[in-house]
N, C-alpha and C positions, 0 to 999 in steps of 0.2 A: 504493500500500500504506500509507504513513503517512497520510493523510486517510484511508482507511478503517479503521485504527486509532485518529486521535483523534476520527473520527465513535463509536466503539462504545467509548472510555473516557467521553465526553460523556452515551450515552448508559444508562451504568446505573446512576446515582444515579438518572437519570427513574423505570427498572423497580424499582430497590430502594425510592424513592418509593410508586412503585406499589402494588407488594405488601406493604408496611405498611399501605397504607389500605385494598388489599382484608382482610388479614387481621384488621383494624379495625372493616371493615364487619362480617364474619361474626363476628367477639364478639359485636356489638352488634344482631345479627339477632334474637336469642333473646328479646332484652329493650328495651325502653322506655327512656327518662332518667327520671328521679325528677320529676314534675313542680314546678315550683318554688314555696313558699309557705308559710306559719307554720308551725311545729309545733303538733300537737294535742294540748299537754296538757291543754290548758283541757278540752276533750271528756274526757277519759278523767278529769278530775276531777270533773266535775260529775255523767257515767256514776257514775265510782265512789261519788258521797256521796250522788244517789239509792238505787241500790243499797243501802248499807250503812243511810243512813235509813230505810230501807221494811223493812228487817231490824231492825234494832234495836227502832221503834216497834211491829211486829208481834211481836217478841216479849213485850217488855215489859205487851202488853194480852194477849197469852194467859195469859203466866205469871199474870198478876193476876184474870184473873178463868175461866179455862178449868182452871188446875195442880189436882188433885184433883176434879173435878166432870166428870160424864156427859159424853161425847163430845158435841159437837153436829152436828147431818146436815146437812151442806150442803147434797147432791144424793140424798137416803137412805142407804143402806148405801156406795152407790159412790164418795163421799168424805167424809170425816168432819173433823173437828178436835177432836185433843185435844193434850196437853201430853206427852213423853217426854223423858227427858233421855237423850239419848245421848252416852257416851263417845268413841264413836268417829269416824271420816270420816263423809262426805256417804252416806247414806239407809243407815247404820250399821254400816257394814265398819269392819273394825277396832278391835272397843272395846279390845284392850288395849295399845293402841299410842298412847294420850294423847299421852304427851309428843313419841311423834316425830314426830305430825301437828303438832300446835305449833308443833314448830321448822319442819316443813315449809311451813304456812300462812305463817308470818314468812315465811321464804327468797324465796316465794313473792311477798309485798309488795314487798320489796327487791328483785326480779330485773325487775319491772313500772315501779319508779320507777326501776327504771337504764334499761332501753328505751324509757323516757318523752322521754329527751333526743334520740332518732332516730324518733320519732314524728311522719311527717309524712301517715301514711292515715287518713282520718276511720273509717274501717269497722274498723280494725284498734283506733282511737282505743276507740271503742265497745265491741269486743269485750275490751279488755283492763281496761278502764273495770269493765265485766260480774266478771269474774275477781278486781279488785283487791279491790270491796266487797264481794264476797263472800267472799274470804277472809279480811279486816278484820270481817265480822260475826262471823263461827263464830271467829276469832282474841279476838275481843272476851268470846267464853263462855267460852274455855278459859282466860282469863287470871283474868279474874272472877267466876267461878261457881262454885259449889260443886262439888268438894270441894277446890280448892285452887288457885293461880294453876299454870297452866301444865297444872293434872289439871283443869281446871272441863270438865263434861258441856253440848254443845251445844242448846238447847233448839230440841227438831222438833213440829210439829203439824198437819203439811199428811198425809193419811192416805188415800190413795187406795185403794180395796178390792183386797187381793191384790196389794199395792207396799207399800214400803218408809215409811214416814214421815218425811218432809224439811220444809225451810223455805222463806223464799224466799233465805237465803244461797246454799244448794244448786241451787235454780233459775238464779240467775243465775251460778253457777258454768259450772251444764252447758251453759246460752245461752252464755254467751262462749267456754267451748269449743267446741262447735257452730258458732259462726261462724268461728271460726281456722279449722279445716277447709276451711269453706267459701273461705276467704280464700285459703289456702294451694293448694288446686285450684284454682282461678281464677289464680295465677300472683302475687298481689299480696303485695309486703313491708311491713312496718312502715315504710317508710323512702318507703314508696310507688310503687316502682321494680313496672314489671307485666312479667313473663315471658310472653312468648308461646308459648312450648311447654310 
C-alpha cells in the first residue's frame, strides 16, 4: 500500500505536467507564433508618402489649371475631371460636419503611428500605409484651404458618371480599407501572428 501510494504522489506532477501542455497546445491551435523579423515601418512610410504625394501633386495641377474651366472627358460622359471643393468626408457625406472630420482624420494619423510600433505584416504595412496618406492629404485641405484652417473644403475631381466625385486621397482611403478586411478574414494581425480559424 505505501509504494503504491508514493508511486501515484510521484506521479501527478507528470499529469499536472501534462495537462498544462495539453491545455497549451489547444490555445495555441487556433493561431500561429508571430513570425520573427523587423518591423514595417519603413513600408507603411514610404506606402504612406506615395500616397499622400500622388495626392497633393494631383491636386495642386487640377486646382491650377482645371478650378473654373469645362470639365474635361476622360472616357466621354463616363468619367470626367473637374475641380469641386467639398466640405465634407470622402465622395461628400457630411458637408456640415468640417470640423469633426478634422479632428477625426488627425485621431486617425495618430492611432496608425501608434500601431506602427507593433507593425510586423508587410500587407497590413501596406494597407495602413494606404489609410495614413490618405488621410494626411484631405487632412492637409482642411487645415489649409479655404475657408479657414481646420473649415478648409477638400478638393475632389475624379467624377465618375452617376458617382460621387473623389480624389485619389479617397481612393487610397477605401484601398486600404478594403485590404484590412481582407487581412482581417484571412486571420492575419498587425503584429503578424495568422489565426487559423
Amino acid at each position: 500500500m505505501t509504494s503504491e501510494a508514493e508511486q501515484a504522489i510521484d506521479e501527478a506532477p507528470e499529469r499536472k505536467s501534462g495537462d498544462a501542455d495539453a491545455a497549451e497546445g489547444a490555445e495555441e491551435s487556433g493561431r500561429e507564433e508571430r513570425p520573427r523579423g523587423k518591423r514595417r515601418v519603413a513600408v507603411l512610410l514610404v506606402v504612406a508618402a506615395l500616397a499622400y504625394a500622388l495626392d497633393l501633386a494631383s491636386k495642386l495641377v487640377v486646382v491650377a489649371k482645371l478650378e473654373h474651366e469645362p470639365p474635361i472627358e476622360v472616357v466621354g460622359t463616363l468619367l470626367q475631371f473637374y475641380v469641386v471643393r467639398n466640405p465634407g468626408a470622402a465622395f461628400g457625406v457630411g458637408e456640415a460636419l468640417t470640423v469633426v472630420l478634422t479632428v477625426i482624420a488627425a485621431a486617425v494619423v495618430v492611432v496608425i503611428l501608434r500601431l506602427a510600433r507593433k507593425l510586423y505584416s508587410t500587407p497590413w504595412a501596406i494597407a495602413l500605409g494606404m489609410l495614413l496618406g490618405g488621410a494626411m492629404g484631405n487632412l492637409t485641405d482642411r487645415i489649409f484651404r479655404s475657408p479657414g484652417v481646420f473649415e478648409g473644403a477638400v478638393v475632389d475631381f475624379i467624377a465618375p458618371e452617376n458617382f460621387a466625385v473623389f480624389n485619389l486621397a479617397d481612393s487610397a482611403i477605401v484601398c486600404g480599407g478594403i485590404l484590412i478586411v481582407i487581412l482581417s478574414f484571412r486571420g492575419l494581425d498587425p503584429d503578424g501572428t495568422v489565426h487559423r480559424n
